[in-house]
N, C-alpha and C positions, 0 to 999 in steps of 0.2 A: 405367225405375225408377218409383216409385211418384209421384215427383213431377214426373218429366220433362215433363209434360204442361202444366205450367200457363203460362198467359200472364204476357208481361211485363207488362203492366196489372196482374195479378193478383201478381206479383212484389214489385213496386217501390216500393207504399203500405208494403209488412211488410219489406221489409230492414233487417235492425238496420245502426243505425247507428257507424259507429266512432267518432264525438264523444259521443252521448249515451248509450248503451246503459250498464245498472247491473247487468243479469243478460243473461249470455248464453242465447239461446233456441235450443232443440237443432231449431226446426220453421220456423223463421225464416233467409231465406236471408240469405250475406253475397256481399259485391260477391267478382269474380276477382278481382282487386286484392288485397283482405284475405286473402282465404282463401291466394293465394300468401306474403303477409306471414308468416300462422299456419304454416303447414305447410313452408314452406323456411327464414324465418328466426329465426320463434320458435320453432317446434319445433328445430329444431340447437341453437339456443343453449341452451334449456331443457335437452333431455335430454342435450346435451356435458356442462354442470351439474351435473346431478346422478348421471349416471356419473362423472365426477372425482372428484366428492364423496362419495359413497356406496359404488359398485362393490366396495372394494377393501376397506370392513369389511364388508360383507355376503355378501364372496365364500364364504370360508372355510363358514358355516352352511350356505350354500346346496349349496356343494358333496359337503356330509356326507349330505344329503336327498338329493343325486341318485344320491350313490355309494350309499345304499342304497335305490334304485330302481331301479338298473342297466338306463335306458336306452340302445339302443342308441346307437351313437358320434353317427352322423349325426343325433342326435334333440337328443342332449346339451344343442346348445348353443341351439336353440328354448327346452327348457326352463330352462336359466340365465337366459335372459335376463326371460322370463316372469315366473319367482321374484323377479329382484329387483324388477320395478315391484309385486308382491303384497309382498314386504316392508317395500320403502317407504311403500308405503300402508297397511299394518300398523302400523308404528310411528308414522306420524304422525297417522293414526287417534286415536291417544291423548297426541298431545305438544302443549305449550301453543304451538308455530307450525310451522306444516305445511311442509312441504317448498317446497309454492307460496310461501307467503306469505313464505319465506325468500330465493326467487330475486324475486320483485318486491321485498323492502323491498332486495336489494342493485342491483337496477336499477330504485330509484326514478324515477331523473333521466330515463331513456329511456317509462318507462310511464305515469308520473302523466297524460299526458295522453291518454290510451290506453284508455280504462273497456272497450272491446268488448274488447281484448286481454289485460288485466288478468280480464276475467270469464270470457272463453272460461280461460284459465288455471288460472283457482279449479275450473271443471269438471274439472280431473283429480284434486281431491280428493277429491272426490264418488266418483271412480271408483271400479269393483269388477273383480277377475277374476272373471272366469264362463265356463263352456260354453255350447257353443253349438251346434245341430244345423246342418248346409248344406241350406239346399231347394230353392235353388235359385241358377244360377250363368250369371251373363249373359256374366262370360269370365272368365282366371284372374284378374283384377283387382276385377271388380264383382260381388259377389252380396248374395243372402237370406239371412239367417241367422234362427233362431230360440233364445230365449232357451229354455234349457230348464228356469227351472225357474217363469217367468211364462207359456211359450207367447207371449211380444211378438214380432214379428218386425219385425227392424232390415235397411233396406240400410250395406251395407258395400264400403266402399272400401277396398283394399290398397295402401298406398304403397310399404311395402318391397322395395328393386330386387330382393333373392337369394329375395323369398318362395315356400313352397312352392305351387305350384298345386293348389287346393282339389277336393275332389272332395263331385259330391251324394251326401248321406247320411252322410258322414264328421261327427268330432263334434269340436270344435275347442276350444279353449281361450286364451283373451286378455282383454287387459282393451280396453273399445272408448272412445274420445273423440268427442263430437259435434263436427261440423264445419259445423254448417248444414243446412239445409233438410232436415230427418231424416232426415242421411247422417252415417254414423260411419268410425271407422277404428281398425284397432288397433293401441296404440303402436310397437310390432314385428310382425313376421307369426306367428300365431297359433302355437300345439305341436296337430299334426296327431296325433290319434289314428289308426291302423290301422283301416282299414277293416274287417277280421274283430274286431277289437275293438270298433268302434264300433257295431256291430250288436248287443251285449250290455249298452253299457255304461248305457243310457238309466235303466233300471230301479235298478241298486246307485247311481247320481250321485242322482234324485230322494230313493230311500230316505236315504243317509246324510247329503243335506242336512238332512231330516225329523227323523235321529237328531243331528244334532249342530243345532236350531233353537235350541235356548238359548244358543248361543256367540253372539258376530259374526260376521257376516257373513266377513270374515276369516278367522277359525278354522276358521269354516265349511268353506270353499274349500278349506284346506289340508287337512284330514280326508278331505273326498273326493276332493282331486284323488294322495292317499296310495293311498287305494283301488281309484282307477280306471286306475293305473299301475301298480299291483301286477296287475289283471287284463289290463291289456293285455302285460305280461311274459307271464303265464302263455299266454295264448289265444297269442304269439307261437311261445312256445317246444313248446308243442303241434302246432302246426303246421307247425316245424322237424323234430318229431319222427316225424311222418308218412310211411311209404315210398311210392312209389307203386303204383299194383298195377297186377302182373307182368301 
């Protein structure tokens, strides 16, 4: 990976630290120590949180988007789950205290001395869904991805135990959190688009980001990500339709 190379001299001056750190830095490595902190027991806590909390008003909307997307069964439930961290960051997008800042002011007592963990947290506000192309795929856990609609290319780590194993070329969709030393991951494993699909779809995602620039970011995502599930039905059901020849 892009940074696997560097020396621990070169490490250890730049490690944010977990007493002082006031913005978490996505290029900046954190100790294994922290990183198992964030990823086993902040993260369970956090997203148990806000599935409790959230999930079960959000269900119903999301579910009306997918019934009239009519993706397959096996796909369904990637894409539910995708939907609601894009809704929640929808709405708190525009609410006077965000989703984060509602699980840290109720775990004040455990956080306040916490600044790296409290800031890595604030970064999922920030976040966004997006697509993403695969370019490349170190194994089904660790690859390249590129952003498709900056061309930035992120390494990406997959923690999710059921996730599907990525294929290159395929074009993927998730929302990604930095982890450190400009290694990301995505809060769940990504909605794998079809390979026969993903080979068309690059063109209608740029164009209808283009046509819907005046929304949010948000808005955005959701217009195209309407569009490019309608095309991957169809390029599906085309190719169910196919006999083979005699």
């Amino acid at each position: 990976m892009k940074n696997a190379d560097r020396t621990t001299e070169k490490v250890v001056p730049f490690a944010q630290s977990t007493f002082s750190a006031k913005a978490f830095r996505h290029d900046y490595p954190v100790s294994d120590d922290v990183k198992e902190e964030l990823l086993l027991e902040v993260y369970k806590d956090f997203t148990h949180f806000l599935l409790k909390r959230y999930f079960a008003v959000y269900q119903e909307m999301l579910s009306e988007f997918i019934d009239d997307h009519q993706p397959r069964k096996e796909k369904r439930q990637a894409l539910e789950h995708n939907l609601f961290w894009w809704k929640l960051m929808y709405d708190s997008a525009g609410a006077d205290v965000t989703f984060t800042e509602d699980y840290i002011a109720e775990n004040d007592q455990q956080l306040h001395n916490k600044p790296l963990i409290t800031s890595w947290l604030l970064e999922w506000d920030k976040a966004i869904p997006k697509f993403y192309y695969v370019g490349y795929k170190y194994n089904d856990r660790v690859l390249v991805v590129v952003d498709m609609l900056t061309n930035e290319t992120l390494d990406v780590i997959v923690y999710a135990p059921d996730a599907v194993p990525p294929k290159k070329g395929e074009i993927v969709m998730g929302t990604l959190i930095p982890v450190g030393d400009a290694l990301y991951f995505p809060i769940i494993d990504f909605y794998h688009f079809d390979m026969e699909a993903s080979k068309d779809l690059a063109p209608p995602i740029i164009h209808n980001y283009e046509k819907h620039s005046n929304t949010s970011k948000y808005e955005a995502f959701i217009h195209v990500l309407s569009v490019a599930l309608q095309i991957e039905r169809i390029i599906f059901q085309e190719n169910q339709q196919k006999t083979p020849l005699e």
